[in-house]
N, C-alpha and C positions, 0 to 999 in steps of 0.2 A: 519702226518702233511699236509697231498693234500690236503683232506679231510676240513680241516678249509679254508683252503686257498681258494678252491673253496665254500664254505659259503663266505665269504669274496667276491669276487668276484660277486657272485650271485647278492649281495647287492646293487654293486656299478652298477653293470646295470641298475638295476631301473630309471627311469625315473625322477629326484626329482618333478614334474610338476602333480603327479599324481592324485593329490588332487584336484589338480584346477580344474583338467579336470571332473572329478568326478561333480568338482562341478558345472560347464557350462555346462555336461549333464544334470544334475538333474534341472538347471534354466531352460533349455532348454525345460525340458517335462513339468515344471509349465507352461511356456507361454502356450506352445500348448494346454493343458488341458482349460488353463482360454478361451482361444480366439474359440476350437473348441467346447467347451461342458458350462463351466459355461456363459459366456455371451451371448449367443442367449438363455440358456433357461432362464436367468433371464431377458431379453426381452420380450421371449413369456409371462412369467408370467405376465410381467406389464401391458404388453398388454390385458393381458385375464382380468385382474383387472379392467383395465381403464374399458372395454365392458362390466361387471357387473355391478359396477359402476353408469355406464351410460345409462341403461337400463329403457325406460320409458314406460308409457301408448302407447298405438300406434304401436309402431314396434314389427315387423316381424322378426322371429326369426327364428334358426334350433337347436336342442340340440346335443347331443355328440351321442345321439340313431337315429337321426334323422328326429325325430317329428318335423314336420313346424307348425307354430300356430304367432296369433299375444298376444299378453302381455295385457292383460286387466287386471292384477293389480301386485301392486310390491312393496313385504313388506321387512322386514329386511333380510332373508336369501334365500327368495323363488318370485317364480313368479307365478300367473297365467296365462295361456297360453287357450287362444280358436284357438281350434282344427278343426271344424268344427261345424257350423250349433250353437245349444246351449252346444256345446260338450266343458267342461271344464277341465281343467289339472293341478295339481300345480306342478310344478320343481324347482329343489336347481339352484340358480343363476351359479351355480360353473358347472349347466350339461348346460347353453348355449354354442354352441360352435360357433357361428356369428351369426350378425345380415345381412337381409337382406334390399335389394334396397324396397320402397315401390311398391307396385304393383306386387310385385314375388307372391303373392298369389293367384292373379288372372288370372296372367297369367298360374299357374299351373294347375287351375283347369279348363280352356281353353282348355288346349290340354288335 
């Protein structure tokens, strides 16, 4: 008979609370996830959206490889991009990774 009685016992220690808590950790690691990882990168992305986008004739750009070039034309998925001189390039809108100030090109090839 110990033997039950300590089952019994075992029982009544438990914490009745254990569930909640369980369950305000687990709220706890959604916030942190949402606020450390999903919302800045569903920022960056909109951000990187709005700058595709927004991508016209004229501006001076840099890609994700790091080719600088200005946008001499800009069709539904892609851009062209003069590189130098009559040096022409076509890139997916999705490989800009900023645009730049006007004059950054000049100034590059200054120094």
């Amino acid at each position: 008979m110990n033997l039950f009685e300590s089952a019994w016992a075992a029982d009544a220690a438990a914490p009745p609370d254990a569930g909640l808590i369980n369950l305000l950790f687990l709220g706890g690691f959604v916030l942190i996830f949402y606020f450390l990882l999903w919302r800045p990168q569903s920022k960056r992305r909109k951000e990187h959206q709005a700058l595709m986008t927004g991508l016209q004739k004229g501006d001076e750009v840099v890609t994700a490889g790091g080719v600088v070039g200005v946008v001499t034309k800009v069709e539904d998925g892609f851009i062209k991009l003069q590189i130098g001189g009559n040096v022409e390039m076509r890139f997916q809108k999705s490989a800009v990774g900023a645009t730049l100030p006007k004059g950054t090109i000049k100034s590059l090839e200054e120094s």
